[in-house]
Wavefront OBJ file of the C-alpha trace (Angstrom):
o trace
v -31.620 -209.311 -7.159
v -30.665 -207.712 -3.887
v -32.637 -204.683 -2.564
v -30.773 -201.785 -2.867
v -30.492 -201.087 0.831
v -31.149 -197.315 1.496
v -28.292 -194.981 2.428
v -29.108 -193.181 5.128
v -26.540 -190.514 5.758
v -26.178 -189.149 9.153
v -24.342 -185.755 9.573
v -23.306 -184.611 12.605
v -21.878 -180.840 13.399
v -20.169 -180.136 16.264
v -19.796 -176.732 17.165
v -16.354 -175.147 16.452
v -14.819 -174.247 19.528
v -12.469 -171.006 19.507
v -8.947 -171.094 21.028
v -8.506 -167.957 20.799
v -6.956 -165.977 23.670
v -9.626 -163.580 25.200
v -8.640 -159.679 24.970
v -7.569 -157.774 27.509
v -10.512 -155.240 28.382
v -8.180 -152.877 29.386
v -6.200 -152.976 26.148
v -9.328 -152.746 24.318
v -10.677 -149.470 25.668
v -7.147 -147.972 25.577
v -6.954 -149.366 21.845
v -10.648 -147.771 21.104
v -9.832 -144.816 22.557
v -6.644 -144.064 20.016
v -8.595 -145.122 17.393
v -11.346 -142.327 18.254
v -10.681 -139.517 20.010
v -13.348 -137.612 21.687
v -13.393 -133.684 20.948
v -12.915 -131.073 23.843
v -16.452 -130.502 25.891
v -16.403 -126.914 24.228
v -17.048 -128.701 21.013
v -19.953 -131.274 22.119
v -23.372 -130.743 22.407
v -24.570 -130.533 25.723
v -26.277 -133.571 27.431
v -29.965 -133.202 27.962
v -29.303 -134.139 31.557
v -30.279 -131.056 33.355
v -29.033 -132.573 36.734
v -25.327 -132.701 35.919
v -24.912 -128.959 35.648
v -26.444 -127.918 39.104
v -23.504 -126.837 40.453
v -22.492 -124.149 37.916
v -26.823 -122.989 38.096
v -26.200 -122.652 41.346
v -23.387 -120.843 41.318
v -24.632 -118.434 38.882
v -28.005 -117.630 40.769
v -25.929 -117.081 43.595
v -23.740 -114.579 41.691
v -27.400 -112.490 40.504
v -28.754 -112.304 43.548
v -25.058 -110.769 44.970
v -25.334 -108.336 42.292
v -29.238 -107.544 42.398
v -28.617 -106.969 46.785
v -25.374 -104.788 45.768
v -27.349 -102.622 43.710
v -30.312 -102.103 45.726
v -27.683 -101.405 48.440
v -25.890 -99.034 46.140
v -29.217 -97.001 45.520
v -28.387 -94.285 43.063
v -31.648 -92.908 42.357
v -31.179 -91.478 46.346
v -27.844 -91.848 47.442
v -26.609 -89.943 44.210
v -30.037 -87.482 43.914
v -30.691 -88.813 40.319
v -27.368 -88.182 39.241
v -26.793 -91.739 37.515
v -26.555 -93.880 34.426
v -30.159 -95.583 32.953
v -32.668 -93.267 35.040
v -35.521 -95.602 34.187
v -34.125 -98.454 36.127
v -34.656 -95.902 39.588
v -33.560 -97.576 42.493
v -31.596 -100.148 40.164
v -29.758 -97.427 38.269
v -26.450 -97.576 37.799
v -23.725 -94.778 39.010
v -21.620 -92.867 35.945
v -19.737 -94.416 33.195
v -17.329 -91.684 34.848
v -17.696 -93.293 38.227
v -17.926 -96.412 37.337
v -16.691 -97.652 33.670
v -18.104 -101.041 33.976
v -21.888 -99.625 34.798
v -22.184 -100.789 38.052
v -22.143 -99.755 41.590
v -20.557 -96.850 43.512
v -16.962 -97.469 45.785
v -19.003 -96.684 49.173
v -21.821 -99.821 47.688
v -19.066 -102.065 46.918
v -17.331 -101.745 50.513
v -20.744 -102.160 52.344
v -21.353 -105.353 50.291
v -18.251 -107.114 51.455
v -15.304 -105.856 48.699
v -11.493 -106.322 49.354
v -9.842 -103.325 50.955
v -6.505 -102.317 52.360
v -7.853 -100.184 55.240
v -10.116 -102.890 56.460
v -8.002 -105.971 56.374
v -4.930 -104.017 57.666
v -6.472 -101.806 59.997
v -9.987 -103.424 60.936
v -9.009 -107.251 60.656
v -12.233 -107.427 58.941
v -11.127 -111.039 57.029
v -14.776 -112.265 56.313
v -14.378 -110.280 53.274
v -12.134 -112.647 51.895
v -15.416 -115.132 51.770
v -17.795 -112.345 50.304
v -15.371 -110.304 47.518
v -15.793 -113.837 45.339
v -19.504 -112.767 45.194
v -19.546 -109.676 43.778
v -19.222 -108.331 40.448
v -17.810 -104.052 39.901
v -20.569 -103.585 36.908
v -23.300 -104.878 34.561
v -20.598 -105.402 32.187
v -18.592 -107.409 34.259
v -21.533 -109.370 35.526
v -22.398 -110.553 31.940
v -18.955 -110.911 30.460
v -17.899 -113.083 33.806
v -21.076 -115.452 33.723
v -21.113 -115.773 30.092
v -17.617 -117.527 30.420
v -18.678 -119.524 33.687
v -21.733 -120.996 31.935
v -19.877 -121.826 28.915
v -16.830 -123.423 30.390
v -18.039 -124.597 33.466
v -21.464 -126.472 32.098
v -19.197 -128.360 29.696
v -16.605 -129.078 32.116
v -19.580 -130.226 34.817
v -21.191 -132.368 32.432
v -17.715 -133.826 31.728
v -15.915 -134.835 34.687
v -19.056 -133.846 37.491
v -20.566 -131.628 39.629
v -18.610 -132.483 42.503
v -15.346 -132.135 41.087
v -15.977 -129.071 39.250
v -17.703 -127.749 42.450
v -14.515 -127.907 44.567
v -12.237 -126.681 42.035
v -14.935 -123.475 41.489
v -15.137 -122.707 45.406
v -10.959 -123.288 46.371
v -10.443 -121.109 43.398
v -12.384 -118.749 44.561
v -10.811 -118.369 47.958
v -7.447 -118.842 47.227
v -7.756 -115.981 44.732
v -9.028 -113.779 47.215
v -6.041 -114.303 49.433
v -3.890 -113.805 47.048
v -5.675 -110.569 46.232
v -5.961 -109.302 50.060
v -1.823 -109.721 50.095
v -1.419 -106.891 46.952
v -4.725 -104.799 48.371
v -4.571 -101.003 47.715
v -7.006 -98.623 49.172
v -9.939 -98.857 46.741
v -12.483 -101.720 46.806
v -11.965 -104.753 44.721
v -14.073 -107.766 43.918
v -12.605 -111.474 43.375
v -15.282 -113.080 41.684
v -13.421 -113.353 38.034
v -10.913 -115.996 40.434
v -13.502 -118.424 39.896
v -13.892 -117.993 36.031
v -10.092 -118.378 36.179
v -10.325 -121.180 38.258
v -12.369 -123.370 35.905
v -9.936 -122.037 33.009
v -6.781 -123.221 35.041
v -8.753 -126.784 35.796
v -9.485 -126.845 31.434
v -5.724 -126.513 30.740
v -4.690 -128.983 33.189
v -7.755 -131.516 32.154
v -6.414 -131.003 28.686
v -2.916 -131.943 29.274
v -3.912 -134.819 31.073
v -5.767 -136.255 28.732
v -4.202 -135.189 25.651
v -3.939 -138.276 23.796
v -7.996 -138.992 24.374
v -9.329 -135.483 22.631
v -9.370 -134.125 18.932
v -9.455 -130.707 18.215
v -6.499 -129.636 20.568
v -6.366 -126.644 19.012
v -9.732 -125.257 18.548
v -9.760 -125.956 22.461
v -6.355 -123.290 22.772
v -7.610 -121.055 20.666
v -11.211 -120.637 22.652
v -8.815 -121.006 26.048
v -6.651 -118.190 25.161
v -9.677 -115.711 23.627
v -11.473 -116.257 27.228
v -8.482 -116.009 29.248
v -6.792 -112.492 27.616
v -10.413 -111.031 27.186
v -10.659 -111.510 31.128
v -7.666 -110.814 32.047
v -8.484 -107.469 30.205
v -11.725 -106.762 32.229
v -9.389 -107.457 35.639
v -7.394 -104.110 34.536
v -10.639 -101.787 34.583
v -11.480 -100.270 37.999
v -12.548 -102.698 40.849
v -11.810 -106.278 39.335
v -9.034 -107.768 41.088
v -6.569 -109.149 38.512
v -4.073 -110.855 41.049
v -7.113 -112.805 42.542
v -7.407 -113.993 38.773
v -4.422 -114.910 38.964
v -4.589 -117.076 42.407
v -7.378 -118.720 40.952
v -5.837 -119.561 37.908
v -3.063 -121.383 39.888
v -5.095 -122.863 41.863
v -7.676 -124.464 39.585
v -4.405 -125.273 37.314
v -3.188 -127.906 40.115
v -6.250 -128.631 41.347
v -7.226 -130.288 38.094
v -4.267 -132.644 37.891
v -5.619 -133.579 40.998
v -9.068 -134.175 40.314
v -9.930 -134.378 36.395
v -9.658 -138.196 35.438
v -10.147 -139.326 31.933
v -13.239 -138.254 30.259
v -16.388 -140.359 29.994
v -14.540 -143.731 29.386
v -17.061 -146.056 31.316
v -20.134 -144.021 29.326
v -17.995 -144.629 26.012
v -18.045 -147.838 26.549
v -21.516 -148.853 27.622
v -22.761 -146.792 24.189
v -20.937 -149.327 22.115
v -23.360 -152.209 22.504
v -22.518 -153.241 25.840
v -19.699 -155.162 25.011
v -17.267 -153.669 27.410
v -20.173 -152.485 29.414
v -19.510 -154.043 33.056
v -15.686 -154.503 32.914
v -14.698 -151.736 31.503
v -16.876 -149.484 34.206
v -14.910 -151.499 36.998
v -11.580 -151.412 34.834
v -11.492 -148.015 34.611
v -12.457 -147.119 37.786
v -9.542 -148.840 39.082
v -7.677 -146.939 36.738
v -8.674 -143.482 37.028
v -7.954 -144.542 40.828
v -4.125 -145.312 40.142
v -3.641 -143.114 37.490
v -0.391 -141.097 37.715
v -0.524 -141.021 41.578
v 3.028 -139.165 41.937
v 1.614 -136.054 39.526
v -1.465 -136.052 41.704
v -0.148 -136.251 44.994
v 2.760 -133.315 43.826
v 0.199 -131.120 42.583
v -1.969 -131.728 46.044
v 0.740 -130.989 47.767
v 1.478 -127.819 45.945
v -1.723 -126.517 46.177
v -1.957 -127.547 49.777
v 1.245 -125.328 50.380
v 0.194 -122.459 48.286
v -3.125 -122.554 50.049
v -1.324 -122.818 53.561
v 1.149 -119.509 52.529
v -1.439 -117.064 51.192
v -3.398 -117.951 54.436
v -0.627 -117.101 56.598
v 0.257 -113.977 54.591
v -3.242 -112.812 55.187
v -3.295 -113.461 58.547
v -0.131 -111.203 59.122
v -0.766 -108.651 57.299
v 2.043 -108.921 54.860
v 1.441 -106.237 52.057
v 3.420 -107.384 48.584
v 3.090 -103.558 47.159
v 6.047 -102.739 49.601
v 8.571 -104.812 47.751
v 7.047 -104.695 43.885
v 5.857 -101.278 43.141
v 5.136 -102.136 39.558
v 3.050 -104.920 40.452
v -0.203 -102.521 40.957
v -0.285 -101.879 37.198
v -1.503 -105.739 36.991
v -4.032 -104.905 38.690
v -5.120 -101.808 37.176
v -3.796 -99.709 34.241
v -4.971 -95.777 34.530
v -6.156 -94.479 31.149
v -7.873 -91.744 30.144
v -11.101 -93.013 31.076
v -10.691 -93.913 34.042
v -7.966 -93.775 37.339
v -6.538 -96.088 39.289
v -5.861 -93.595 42.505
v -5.308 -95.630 45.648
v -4.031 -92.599 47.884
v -5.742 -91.380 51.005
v -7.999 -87.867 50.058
v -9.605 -85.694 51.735
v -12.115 -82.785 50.764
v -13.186 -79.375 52.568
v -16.530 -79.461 52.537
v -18.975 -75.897 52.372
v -22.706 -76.714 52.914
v -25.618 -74.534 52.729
v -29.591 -74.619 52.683
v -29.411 -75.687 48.737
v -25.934 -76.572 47.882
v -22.893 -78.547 48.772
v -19.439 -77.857 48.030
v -16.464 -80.164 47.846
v -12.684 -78.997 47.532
v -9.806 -81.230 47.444
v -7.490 -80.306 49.139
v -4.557 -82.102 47.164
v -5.068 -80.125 43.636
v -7.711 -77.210 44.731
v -10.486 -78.685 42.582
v -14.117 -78.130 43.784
v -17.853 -79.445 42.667
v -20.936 -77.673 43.467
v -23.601 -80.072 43.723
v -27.080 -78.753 44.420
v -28.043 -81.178 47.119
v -26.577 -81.265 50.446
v -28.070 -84.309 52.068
v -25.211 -86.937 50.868
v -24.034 -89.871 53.193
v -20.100 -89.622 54.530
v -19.632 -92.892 52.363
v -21.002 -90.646 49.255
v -19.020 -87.150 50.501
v -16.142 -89.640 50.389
v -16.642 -91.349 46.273
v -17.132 -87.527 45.276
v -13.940 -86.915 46.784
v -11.889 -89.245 45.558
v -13.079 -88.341 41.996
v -12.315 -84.376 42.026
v -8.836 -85.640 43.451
v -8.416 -87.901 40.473
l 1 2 3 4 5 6 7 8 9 10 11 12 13 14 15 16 17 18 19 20 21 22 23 24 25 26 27 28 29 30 31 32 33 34 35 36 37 38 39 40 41 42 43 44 45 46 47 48 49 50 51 52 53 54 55 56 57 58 59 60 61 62 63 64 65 66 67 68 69 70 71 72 73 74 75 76 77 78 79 80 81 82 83 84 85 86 87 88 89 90 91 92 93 94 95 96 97 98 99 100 101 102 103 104 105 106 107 108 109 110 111 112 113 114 115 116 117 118 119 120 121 122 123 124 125 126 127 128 129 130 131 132 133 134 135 136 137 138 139 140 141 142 143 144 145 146 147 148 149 150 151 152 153 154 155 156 157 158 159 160 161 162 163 164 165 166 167 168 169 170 171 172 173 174 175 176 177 178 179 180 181 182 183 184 185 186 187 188 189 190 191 192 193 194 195 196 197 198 199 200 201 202 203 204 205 206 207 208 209 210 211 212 213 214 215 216 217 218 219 220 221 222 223 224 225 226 227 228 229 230 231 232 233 234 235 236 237 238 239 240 241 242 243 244 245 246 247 248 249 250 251 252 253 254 255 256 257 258 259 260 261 262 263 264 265 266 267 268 269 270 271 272 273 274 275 276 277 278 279 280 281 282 283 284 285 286 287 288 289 290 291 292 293 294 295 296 297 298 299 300 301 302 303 304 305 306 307 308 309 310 311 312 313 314 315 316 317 318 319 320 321 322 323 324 325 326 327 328 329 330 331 332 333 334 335 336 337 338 339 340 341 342 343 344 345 346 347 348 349 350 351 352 353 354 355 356 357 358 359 360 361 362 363 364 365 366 367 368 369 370 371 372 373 374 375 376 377 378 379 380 381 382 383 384 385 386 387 388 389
């Protein structure tokens, strides 16, 4: 009998090769971003990167120190002989709810700090207040109320599309709302910092409609949009907060942000997902966000670079827009009970003795005795205005 030669089995597995057509990165990230949407800043926790909202910090520190100088300039516990609101705070006290509704400082303070004016645009060319009335705030109240907003927008809006961007639409904002507050100036002093809260709001709305198809929660985000925008808007009529340089920033920031806001976070998307997409998709979309919708971008640059160009000219030449809208200074201001809105030139006869000081106006006959008689012409001149109100 044969042996019963041994089988010996060899197996051999070759690996499976796939003909299947490689994706398009591209297509991919577009594809993952329909199939998750990323909410609206406003509703994402912050990062825990401190060093992407340095702009905005900045910004704000700035805006505290402006208002701590104004009111040591302002001075109410001497200039106004004790006469003020929080008596505590002394030399940081603030002048009359009476005087000044939003607790803050006097006219005369405001003016020496830098504010917009008619008389010293028109008649003393004095445009460096253009750069300085986006600095200063009318009031405690309008201090917190106005940061508040530019912390909460802006941070999330920094941290979104980056300091730089955010840091150019937050300063053009700020001066082209300015000039477009010097061209509808009446004579009272009026501060343009809100244009950069406004700014940052008209840069949101854009960013949003830009990238509309990328975010959930669309309307959450119009909701908290419109709540900050009306509740500012109705701070800008009150006394000394310009509501047309609101309204230049607004503009501004508006075009500014087709211009500058790309889509959001797509190469850090990405690169969370496991690193699949992690190198080309950071180049891909680079490119992208590089070619994306170059005619809207270059009209809205182009807009803005026009708008900008105008209100400069306008400035420079003096043009005054009360002369052919005379309803427009109720956007500005709306006189209530509580307070006025008097722009009008007064003047006061003025009766001074060893212990007192009295003021007549000379318009309506009214008169104050005040029992001090060392007051500043800048001070003779806010008591005058308000017994001719």
């Amino acid at each position: 009998m044969e042996d019963t030669s041994k089988l010996q089995t060899n197996i051999q597995i070759n690996p499976i090769q796939s003909h299947m057509p490689r994706m398009s990165v591209e297509l991919s990230a577009e594809e993952l971003l329909k199939e998750q949407k990323l909410p609206f800043p406003f509703f994402r926790p912050l990062s825990q990167r401190k060093e992407n909202t340095w702009v905005i910090s900045l910004f704000v520190i700035l805006h505290l120190i402006a208002f701590a100088a104004t009111m040591i300039i302002n001075d109410c516990w001497s200039n106004s002989h004790g006469l003020c609101a929080l008596k505590p705070l002394g030399r940081f006290s603030f002048q009359p709810l009476s005087e000044n509704p939003l607790l803050g400082p006097s006219a005369s303070a405001l003016d020496e700090m830098g504010a917009l004016r008619l008389r010293y645009l028109a008649k003393d060319q004095e445009f460096w207040r253009v750069f300085t009335s986006p600095c200063l705030h009318a009031g405690l109240f309008h201090l917190i109320i106005n940061l508040s907003c530019v912390i909460f927008v802006g941070i999330h809006l920094e941290q979104e599309f980056g300091p730089s961007r955010i840091g150019v639409i937050y300063i053009l904002s700020a001066l082209t709302g300015s000039l477009v507050a010097a061209m509808f100036l009446q004579d009272r002093p009026s501060v343009a910092s809100s244009s950069t809260l406004f700014g940052l709001l008209g840069a949101m709305l854009s960013g949003l409609i830009r990238n509309w198809k990328f975010y959930a929660k669309k309307f959450a985000t119009l909701v908290a949009f419109c709540a900050i925008l009306m509740l500012n808007f109705v701070l800008g009529l009150m006394p000394y907060v310009n509501n047309f340089s609101n309204i230049g920033g607004f503009i501004s920031g508006f075009l500014l942000g087709f211009v500058l806001l790309f889509k959001p976070q797509l190469g850090k998307m990405y690169q969370n997902k496991g690193g699949l997409f992690e190198y080309d998709v950071k180049h891909s979309v680079k490119l992208k966000q590089k070619l994306d919708r170059p005619v809207l971008r270059s009209i809205s640059l182009v807009i803005f670079s026009l708008l900008l160009a105008g209100v400069i000219m306008a400035v420079v030449q003096g043009i005054n827009m009360n002369k052919y809208c005379a309803w427009c200074q109720y956007i500005d201001c709306v006189p209530i009970k509580w307070w006025t809105c008097g722009s009008k030139m007064t003047h006061c006869e003025t009766m001074a003795n060893s212990e007192h000081l009295t003021l007549t106006c000379s318009g309506n006959g009214k008169f104050t005795v005040f029992p001090f008689v060392s007051f500043s012409q800048a001070r003779i001149e806010d008591l005058c205005n308000l017994i001719c109100s």
